[in-house]
C-alpha positions as CSV (number, residue, x, y, z in Angstrom):
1,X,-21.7,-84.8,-37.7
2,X,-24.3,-82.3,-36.3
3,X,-24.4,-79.2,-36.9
4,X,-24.3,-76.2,-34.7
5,X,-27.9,-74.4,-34.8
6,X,-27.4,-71.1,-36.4
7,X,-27.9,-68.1,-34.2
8,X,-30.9,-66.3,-34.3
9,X,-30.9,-62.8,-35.5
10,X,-31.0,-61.4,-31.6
11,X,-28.5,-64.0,-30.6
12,X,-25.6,-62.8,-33.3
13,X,-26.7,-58.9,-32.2
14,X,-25.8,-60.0,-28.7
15,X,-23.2,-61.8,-29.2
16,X,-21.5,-58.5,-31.6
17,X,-22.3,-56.0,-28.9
18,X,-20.7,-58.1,-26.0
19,X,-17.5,-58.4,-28.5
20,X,-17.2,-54.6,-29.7
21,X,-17.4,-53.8,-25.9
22,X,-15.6,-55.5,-24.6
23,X,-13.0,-54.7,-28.0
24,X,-13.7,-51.0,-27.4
25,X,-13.3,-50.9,-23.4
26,X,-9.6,-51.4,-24.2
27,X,-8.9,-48.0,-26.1
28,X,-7.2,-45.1,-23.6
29,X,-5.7,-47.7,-21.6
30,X,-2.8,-49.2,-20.2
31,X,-3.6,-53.3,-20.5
32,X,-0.9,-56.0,-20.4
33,X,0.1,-58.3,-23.2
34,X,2.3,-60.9,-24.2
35,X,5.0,-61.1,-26.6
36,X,4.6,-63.3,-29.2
37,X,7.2,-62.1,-31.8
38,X,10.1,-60.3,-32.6
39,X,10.1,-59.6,-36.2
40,X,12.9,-56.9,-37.4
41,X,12.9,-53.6,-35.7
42,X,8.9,-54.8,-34.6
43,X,8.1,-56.6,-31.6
44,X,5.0,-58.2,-31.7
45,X,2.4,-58.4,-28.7
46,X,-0.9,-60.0,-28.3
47,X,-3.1,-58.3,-26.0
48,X,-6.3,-60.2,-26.1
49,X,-7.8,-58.4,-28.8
50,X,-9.2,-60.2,-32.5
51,X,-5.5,-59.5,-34.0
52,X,-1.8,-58.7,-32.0
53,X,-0.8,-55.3,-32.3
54,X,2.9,-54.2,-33.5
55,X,5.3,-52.0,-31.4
56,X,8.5,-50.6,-33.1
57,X,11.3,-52.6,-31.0
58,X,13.1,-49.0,-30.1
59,X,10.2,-48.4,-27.9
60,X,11.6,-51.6,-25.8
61,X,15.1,-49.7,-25.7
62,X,16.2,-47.5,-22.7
63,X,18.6,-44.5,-23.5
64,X,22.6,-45.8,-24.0
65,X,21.7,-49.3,-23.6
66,X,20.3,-52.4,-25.6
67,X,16.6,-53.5,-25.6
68,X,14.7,-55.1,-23.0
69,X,12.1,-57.7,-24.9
70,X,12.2,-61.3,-25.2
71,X,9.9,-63.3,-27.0
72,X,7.1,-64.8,-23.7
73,X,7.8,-61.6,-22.0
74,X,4.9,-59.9,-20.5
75,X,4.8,-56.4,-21.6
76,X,2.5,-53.6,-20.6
77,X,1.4,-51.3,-24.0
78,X,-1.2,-48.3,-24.5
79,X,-4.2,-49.2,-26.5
80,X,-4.4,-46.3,-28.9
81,X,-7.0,-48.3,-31.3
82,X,-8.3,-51.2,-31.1
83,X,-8.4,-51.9,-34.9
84,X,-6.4,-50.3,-37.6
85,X,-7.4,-50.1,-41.5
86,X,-5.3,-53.0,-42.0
87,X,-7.1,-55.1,-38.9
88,X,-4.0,-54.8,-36.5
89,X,-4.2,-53.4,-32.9
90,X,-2.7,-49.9,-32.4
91,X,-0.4,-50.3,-29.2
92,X,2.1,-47.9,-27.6
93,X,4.8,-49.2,-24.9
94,X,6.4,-45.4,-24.5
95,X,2.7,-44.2,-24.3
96,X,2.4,-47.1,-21.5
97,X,6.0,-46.4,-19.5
98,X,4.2,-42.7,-19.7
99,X,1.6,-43.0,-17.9
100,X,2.5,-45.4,-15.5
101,X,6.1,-43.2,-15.1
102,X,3.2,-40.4,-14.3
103,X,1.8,-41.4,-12.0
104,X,5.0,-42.6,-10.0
105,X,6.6,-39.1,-10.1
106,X,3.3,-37.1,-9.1
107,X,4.0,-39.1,-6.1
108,X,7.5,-38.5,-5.7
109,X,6.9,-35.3,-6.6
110,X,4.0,-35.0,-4.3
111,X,6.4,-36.3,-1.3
112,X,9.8,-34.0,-2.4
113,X,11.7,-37.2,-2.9
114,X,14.2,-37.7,-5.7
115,X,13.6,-39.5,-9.1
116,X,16.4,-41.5,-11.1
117,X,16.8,-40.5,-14.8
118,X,18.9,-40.2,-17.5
119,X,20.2,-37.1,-19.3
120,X,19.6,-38.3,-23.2
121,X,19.9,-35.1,-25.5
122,X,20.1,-31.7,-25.9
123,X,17.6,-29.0,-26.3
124,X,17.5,-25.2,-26.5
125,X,18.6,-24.0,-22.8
126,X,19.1,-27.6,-21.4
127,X,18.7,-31.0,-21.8
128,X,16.2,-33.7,-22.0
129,X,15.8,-36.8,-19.5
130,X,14.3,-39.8,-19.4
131,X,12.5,-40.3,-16.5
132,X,11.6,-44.0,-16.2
133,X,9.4,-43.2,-19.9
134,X,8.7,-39.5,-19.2
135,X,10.3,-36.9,-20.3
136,X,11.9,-34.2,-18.5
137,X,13.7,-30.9,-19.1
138,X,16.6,-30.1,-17.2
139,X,17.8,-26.3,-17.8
140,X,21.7,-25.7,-18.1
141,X,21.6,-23.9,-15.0
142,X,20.7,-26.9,-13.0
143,X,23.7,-29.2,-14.3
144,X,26.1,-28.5,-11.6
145,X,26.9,-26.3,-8.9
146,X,29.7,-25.0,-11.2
147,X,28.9,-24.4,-14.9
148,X,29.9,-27.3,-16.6
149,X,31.6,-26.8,-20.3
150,X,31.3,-30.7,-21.4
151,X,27.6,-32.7,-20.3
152,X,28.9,-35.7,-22.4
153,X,30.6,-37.4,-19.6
154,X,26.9,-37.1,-17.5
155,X,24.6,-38.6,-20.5
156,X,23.4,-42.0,-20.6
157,X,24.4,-42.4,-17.0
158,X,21.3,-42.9,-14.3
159,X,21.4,-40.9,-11.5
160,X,19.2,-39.0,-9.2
161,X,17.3,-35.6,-10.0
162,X,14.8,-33.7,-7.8
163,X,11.4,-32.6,-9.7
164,X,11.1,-28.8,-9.3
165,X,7.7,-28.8,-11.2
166,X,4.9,-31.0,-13.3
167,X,2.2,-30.3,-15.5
168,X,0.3,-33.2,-16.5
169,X,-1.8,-31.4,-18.4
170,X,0.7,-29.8,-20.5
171,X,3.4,-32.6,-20.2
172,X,5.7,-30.8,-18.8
173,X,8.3,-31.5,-15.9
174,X,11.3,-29.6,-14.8
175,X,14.2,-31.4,-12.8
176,X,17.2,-30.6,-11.2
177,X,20.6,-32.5,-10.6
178,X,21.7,-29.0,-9.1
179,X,19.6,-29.1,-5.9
180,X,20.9,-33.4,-5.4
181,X,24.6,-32.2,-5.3
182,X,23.8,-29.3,-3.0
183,X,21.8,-31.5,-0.5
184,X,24.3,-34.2,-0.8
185,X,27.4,-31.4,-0.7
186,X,25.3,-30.0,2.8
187,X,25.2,-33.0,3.9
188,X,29.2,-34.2,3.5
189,X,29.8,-30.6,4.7
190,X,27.7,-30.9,8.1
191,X,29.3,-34.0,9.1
192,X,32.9,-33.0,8.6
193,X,32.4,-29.5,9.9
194,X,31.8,-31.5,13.1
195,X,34.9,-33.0,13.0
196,X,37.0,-29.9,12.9
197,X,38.4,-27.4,15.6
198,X,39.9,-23.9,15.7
199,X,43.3,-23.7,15.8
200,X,43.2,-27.3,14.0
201,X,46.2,-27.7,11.3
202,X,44.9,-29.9,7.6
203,X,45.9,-30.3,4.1
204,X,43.5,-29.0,1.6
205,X,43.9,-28.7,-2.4
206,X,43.7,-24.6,-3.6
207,X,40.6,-24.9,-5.9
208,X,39.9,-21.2,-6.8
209,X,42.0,-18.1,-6.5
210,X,40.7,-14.3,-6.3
211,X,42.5,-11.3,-5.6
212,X,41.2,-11.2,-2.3
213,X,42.3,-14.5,-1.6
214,X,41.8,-18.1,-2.3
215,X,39.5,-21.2,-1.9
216,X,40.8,-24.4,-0.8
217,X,38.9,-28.2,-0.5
218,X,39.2,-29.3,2.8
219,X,38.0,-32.7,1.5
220,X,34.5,-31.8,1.0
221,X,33.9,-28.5,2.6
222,X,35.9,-25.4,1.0
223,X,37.8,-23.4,3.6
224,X,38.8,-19.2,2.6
225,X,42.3,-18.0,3.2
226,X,42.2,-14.9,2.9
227,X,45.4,-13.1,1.7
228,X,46.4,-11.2,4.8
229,X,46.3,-14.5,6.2
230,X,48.5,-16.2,4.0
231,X,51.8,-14.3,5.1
232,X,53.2,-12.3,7.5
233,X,55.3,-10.3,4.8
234,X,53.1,-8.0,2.2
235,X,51.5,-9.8,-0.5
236,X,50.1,-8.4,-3.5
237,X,48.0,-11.3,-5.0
238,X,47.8,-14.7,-3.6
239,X,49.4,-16.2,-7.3
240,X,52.9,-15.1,-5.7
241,X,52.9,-17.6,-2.9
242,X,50.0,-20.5,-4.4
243,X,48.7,-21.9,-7.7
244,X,45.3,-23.6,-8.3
245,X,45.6,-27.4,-7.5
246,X,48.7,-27.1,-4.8
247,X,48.4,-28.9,-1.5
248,X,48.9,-26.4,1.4
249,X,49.2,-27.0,5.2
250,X,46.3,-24.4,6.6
251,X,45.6,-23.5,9.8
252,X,41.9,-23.4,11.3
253,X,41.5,-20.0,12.2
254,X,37.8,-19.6,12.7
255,X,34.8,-21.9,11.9
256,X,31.3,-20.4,11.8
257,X,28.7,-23.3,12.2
258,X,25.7,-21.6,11.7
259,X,26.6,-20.9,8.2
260,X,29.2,-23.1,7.7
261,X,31.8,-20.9,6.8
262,X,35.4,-22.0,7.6
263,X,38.1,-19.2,7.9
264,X,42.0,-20.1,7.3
265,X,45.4,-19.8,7.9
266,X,48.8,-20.1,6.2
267,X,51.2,-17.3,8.5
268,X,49.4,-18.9,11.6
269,X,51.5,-21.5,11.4
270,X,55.1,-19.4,11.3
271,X,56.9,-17.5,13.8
272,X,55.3,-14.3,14.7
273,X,58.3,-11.6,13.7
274,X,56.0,-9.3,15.7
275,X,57.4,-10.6,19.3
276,X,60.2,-8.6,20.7
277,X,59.9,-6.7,17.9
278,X,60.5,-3.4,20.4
279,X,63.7,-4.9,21.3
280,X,64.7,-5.3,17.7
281,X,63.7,-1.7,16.8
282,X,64.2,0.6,19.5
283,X,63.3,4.2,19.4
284,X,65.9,6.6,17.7
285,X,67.3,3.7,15.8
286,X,68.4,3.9,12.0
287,X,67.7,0.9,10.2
288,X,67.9,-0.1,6.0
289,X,64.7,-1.0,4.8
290,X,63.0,-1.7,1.1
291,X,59.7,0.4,-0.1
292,X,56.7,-2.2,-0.5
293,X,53.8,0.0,-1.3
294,X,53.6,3.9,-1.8
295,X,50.1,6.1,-0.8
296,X,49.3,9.9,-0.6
297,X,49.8,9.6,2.5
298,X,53.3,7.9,3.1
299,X,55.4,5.0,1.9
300,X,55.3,1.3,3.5
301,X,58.9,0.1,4.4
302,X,60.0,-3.2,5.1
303,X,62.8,-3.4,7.6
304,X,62.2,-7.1,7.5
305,X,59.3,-10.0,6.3
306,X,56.3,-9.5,8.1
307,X,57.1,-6.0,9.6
308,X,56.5,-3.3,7.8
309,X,56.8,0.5,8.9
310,X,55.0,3.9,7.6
311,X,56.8,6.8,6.4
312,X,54.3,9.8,6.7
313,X,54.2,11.9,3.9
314,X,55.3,15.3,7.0
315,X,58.6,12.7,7.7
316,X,59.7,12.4,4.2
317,X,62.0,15.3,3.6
318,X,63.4,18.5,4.9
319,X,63.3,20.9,2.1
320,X,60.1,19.0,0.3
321,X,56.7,19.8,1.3
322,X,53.7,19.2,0.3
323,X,54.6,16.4,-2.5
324,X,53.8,13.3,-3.6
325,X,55.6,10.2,-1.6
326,X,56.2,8.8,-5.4
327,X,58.3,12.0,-6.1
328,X,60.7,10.8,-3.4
329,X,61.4,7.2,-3.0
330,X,59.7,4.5,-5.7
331,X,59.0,1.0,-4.9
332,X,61.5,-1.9,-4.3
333,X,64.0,1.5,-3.1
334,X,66.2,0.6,-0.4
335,X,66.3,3.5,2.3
336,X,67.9,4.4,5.8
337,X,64.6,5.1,8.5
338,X,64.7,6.1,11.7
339,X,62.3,4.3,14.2
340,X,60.1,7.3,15.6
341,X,57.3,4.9,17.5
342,X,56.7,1.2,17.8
343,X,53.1,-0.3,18.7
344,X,53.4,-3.9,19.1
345,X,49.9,-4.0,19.9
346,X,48.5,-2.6,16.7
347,X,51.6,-4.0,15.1
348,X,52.7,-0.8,13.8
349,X,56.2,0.7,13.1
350,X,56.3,5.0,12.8
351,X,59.4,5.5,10.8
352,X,60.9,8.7,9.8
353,X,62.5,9.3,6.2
354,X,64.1,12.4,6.6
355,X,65.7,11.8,10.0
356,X,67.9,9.4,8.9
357,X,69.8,12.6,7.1
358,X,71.1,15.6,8.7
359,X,69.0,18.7,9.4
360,X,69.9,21.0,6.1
361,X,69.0,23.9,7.9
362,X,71.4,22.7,11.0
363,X,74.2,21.8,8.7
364,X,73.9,25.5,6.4
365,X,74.1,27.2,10.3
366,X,77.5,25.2,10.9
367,X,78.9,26.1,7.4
368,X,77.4,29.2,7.0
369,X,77.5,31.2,10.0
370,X,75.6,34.7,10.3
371,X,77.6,37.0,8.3
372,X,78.9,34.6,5.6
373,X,78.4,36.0,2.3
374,X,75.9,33.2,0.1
375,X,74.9,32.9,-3.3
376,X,71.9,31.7,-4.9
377,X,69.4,32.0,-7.8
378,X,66.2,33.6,-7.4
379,X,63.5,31.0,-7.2
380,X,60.4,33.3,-6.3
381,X,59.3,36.8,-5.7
382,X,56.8,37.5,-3.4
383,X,55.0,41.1,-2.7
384,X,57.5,41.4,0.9
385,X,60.6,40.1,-0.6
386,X,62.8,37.5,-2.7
387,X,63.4,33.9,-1.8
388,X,66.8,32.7,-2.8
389,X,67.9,29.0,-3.4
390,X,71.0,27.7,-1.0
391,X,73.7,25.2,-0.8
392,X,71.8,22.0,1.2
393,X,68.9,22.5,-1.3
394,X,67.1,25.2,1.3
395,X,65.7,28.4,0.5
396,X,66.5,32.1,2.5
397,X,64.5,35.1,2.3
398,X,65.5,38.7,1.2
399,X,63.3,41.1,2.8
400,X,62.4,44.4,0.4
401,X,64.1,46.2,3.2
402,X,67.4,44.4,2.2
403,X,67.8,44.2,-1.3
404,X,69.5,47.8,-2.0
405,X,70.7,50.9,-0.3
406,X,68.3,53.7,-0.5
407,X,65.8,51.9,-2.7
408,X,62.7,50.3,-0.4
409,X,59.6,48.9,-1.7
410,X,58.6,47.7,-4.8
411,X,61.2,49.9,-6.4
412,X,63.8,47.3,-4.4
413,X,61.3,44.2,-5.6
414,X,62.0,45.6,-9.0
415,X,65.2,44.9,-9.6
416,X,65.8,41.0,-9.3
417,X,63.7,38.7,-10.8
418,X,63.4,35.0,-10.8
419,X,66.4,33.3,-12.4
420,X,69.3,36.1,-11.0
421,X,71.9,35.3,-9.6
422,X,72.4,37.3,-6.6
423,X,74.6,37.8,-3.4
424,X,73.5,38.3,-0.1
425,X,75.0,38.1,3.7
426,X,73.4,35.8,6.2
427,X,71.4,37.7,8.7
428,X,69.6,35.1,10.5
429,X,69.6,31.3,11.0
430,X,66.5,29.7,12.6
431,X,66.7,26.1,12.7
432,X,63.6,25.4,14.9
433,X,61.4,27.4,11.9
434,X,63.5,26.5,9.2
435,X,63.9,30.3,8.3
436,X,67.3,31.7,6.9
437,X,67.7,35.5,6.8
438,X,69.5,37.0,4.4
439,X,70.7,40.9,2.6
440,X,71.8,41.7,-0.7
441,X,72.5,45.0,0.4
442,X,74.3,44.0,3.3
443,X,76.2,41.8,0.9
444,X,77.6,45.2,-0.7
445,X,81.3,46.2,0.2
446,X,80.0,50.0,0.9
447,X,77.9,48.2,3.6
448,X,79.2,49.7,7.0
449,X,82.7,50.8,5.4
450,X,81.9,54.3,5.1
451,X,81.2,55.1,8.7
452,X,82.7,54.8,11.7
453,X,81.3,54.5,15.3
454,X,80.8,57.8,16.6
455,X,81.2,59.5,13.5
456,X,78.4,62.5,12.4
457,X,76.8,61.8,9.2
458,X,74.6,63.8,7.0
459,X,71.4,61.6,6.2
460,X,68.6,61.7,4.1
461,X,64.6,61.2,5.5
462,X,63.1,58.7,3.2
463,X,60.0,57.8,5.5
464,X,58.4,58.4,9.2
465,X,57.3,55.7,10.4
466,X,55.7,55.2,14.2
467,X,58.4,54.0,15.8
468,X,61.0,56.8,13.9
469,X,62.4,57.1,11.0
470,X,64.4,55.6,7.8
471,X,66.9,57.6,6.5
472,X,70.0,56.9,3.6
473,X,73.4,58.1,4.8
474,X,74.8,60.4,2.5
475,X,74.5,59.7,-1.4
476,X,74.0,56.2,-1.7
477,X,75.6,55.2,2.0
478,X,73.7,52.2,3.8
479,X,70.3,52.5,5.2
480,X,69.5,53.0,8.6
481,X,66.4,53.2,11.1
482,X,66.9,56.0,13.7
483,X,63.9,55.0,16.8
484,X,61.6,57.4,18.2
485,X,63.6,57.7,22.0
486,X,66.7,58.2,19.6
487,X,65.1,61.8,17.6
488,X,65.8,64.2,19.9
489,X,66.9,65.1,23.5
490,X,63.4,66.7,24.7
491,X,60.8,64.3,24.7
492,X,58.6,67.1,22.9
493,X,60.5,66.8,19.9
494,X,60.5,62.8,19.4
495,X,57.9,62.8,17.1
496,X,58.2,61.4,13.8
497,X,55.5,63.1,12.0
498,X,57.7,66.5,12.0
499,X,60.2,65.3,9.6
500,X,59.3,64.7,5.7
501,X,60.4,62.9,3.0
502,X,63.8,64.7,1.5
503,X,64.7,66.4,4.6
504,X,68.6,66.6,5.6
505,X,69.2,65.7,9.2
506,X,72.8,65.1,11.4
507,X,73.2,61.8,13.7
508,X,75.8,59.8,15.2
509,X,76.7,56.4,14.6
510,X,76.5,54.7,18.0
511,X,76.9,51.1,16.6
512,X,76.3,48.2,14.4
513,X,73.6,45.2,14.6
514,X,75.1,42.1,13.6
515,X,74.4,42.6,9.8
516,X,76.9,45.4,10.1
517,X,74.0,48.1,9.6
518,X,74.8,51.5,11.2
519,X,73.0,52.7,14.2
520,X,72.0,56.2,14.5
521,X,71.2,58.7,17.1
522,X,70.5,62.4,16.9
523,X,69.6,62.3,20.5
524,X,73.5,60.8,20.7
525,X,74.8,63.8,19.0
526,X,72.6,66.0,20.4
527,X,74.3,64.9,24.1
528,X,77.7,65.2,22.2
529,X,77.6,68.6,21.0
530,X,76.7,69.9,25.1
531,X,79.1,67.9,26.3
532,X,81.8,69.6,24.1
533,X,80.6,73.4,24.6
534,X,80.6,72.6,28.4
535,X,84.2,71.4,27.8
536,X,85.0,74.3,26.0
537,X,83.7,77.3,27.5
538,X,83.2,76.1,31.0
539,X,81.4,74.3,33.5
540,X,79.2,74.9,36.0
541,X,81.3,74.8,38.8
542,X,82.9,78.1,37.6
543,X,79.3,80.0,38.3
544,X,78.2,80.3,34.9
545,X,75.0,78.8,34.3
546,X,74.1,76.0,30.9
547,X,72.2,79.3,30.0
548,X,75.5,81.6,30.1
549,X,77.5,78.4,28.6
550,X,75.5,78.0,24.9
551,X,74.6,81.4,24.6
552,X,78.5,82.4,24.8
553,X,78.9,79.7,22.2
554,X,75.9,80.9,19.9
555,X,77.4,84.3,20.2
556,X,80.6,83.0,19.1
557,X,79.6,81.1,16.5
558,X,77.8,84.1,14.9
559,X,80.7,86.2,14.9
560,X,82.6,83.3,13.4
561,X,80.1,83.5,10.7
């Protein structure tokens, strides 16, 4: 047999540089190859090249499921090096599924549409996906709409993520199953929010509950019932009538397309206890009711569920003022209210607390007419005079001027203080102004006993005043006021200012005011005194002049003396 003519020196050069390019051309690329091999955890793969190249078989084996390599399969690998030190190709199938998984999401990425992966591990903040040989990180916050405790269930699973950013550069890509569940959510929502009405009636499933109310899945689309829509009757917190995962019957109340919000309904769907609620409670009618909810302003009543009235703090009480509406009544109380107004337009009740009892100051008039004799402690003493605590829980007033007999001012202040226990006679009843009158002089059993109508006493100036002036009658007689047109007969001498302090003067009683107080005149005894001279020494009809009449008298009266 022949042999083959040597190559030349040129020839073998030529024929070395086509091989090592050619060999070389394949390095930094993505070439196919077929399998020729399987070998343990190896898969082996022949690429064209002087020797195969060997790819560890886990390369071949998609997160949660088993490899994808038979022997004859065509593959496509990376060609990290063409030769090895041990004469083996240097291949890469991830490296390969890399590259060519690049260059499919840039263009997903590039045209917003959504990429399928699968979530395979756990890294600080988030998780890791495989996207078709890329991998991805998807932060915690993009899981779910809702946080999700448990991500197990979602790993291993393919399904669809949207790319929120790519750096080829750096190798980095950012995904989001978040943003597919909201689209997809938007979606469901939009086309059953077309199929619903105001004033429709659906089930739904209570999802979340909040003080102000509660959340409830419509079947897609979440629908708020708020709690003053949940009953007609107060309610505190929507746990008293509903629990998380309880099928209610809801009522459409409004439905807001533009922003898809869906406002609902439980009470809707009950009678209204507002109609003919005028009828029910009329004006001036006493009713029994139970205290829902107390304010600084009032207490709520309940005279029955789903109608509720307001006691004002002013309609409360009689004799209490000024205090707390938790110092009177406390919630759950039953009480008896009378209706004062009823608005069935603004669904409001005006009730009155202290109407549904009788007027104390009314009922102390019927049992304690003026002129009754009272007793009472002391509550408070004021710079004009004592207030004294009644029968009926009411208080009554003690002017300085009628504590004592002969002591006035703060010399009469002086001698009670808070605590005594002290008698007094009504004066005064005033119902409209809730004012009670009373004396503790007057109360005395020298009040008015020592004198007699028409009788001359001897009294004592204490004061002029501008209107005339206080005097004591005798030692420690009653006090009385005698007025200016009651000083003297001549109109000259009714002037207060010429009497002082100490100075002993003579009236008449001509009365008593209804506290049994005397009334005095020296003008009245003045008038008196003529009348019985006249009678006594003559009259004018017998031609002696008023002169002739009191000068006989004066001259008598000095030789008396």
């Amino acid at each position: 047999m022949a042999t083959a003519p040597m190559p030349t020196r040129d020839e073998f050069a030529a024929l070395l540089e086509d091989s090592l390019g050619s060999s070389q051309s394949f390095e930094g690329r993505v070439v196919k190859g077929r399998v020729t091999a399987i070998e343990n955890d190896l898969v082996v793969i022949d690429v064209g090249l002087k020797s195969e190249g060997r790819v560890p078989l886990k390369e071949f084996t998609p997160p949660g499921r088993e490899p994808e390599v038979a022997v004859g399969d065509e593959v496509e690998v990376y060609v990290d090096r063409v030769e090895n030190a041990n004469g083996e190709a240097m291949l890469s199938r991830d490296r390969a599924r890399r590259e060519a998984a690049w260059d499919k999401l840039e263009e997903k990425f590039t045209a917003q549409e959504r990429v399928e992966g699968v979530i395979f591990g756990r890294v600080k903040g988030g998780f890791t996906v495989d996207l078709g040989g890329a991998v991805a990180f998807l932060p915690g916050s993009q899981v779910d709409i809702r946080p999700v405790r448990d991500v197990t269930p979602l790993m291993g699973i393919p399904q669809p993520f949207q790319i929120l950013k790519m750096d080829r550069k750096r190798g980095n890509i950012v995904v989001s199953r978040r943003a597919i569940l909201e689209e997809t959510r938007a979606e469901a929502r939009s086309g059953l929010i077309r199929t619903l009405t105001e004033g429709q009636v659906i089930e739904g499933v209570v999802k979340n509950i909040h003080d102000y109310g509660a959340f409830v899945d419509l079947g897609g689309i979440d629908g708020l019932l708020h709690v003053t829509d949940m009953s007609y009757k107060r309610v505190q917190h929507p746990g008293e009538l509903i629990n998380i995962g309880d099928t209610v019957k809801v009522q459409i109340v409004r439905i807001n397309r533009e922003t898809q919000r869906i406002s609902l309904g439980m009470k809707q769907l009950e009678s209204d206890p507002w109609e003919n609620a005028a009828k029910r409670y009329v004006v001036g009618g006493k009713f029994r009711g139970r205290v829902t909810n107390i304010t600084e302003y009032g207490a709520f009543v309940e005279l029955e569920p789903g109608i509720e009235g307001l006691v004002h703090v002013s309609e409360m009480s009689w004799v209490k003022k000024n205090v707390h509406p938790g110092k009177i009544v406390s919630t759950s109380q039953e009480v008896d209210v009378v209706v004062l107004e009823v608005d069935t337009d603004k669904r409001r009740i005006s009730l009155g607390l202290k109407q549904a009892q009788r007027n104390p100051w009314e009922l102390f008039a019927e049992m304690h007419p003026v002129g009754t004799i009272v007793e009472g402690e002391v509550k408070n003493a004021t710079e004009f005079g004592l207030f004294v605590g009644l029968p009926g829980d009411v208080d009554g007033m003690v002017h300085m001027s009628d504590i004592s007999w002969g002591v006035s001012g703060e010399a009469a202040l002086s001698l009670h203080k808070k605590g005594d226990r002290v008698r007094a006679r009504v004066l005064e009843v005033d119902v409209e102004r809730e004012r009670i009158s009373l004396g503790i002089k007057q109360a005395s059993e020298a009040a008015g006993a020592k004198v007699a109508k028409n009788e001359v006493v001897t009294c004592t100036v204490v004061a002029a005043r501008d209107g005339g002036i206080e005097v004591q009658v005798g030692e420690d007689g009653p006090s009385a006021f005698i007025k200016r047109s009651d000083l003297s007969r001549d109109r000259d001498d009714q002037r207060p200012e010429r009497f002082q302090p100490g100075q002993k003067v003579d009236a008449m009683v001509i009365g008593f005011d209804r506290a049994k107080n005397p009334m005095l005149s020296i003008k009245a005894l003045q008038i008196a005194e003529e009348k019985e001279r006249v009678a006594q020494y003559g009259s004018s009809d017998s031609g002696a002049s008023l002169g002739d009449i009191l000068g006989a008298a004066l001259n008598k009266a000095k030789s008396d003396s």
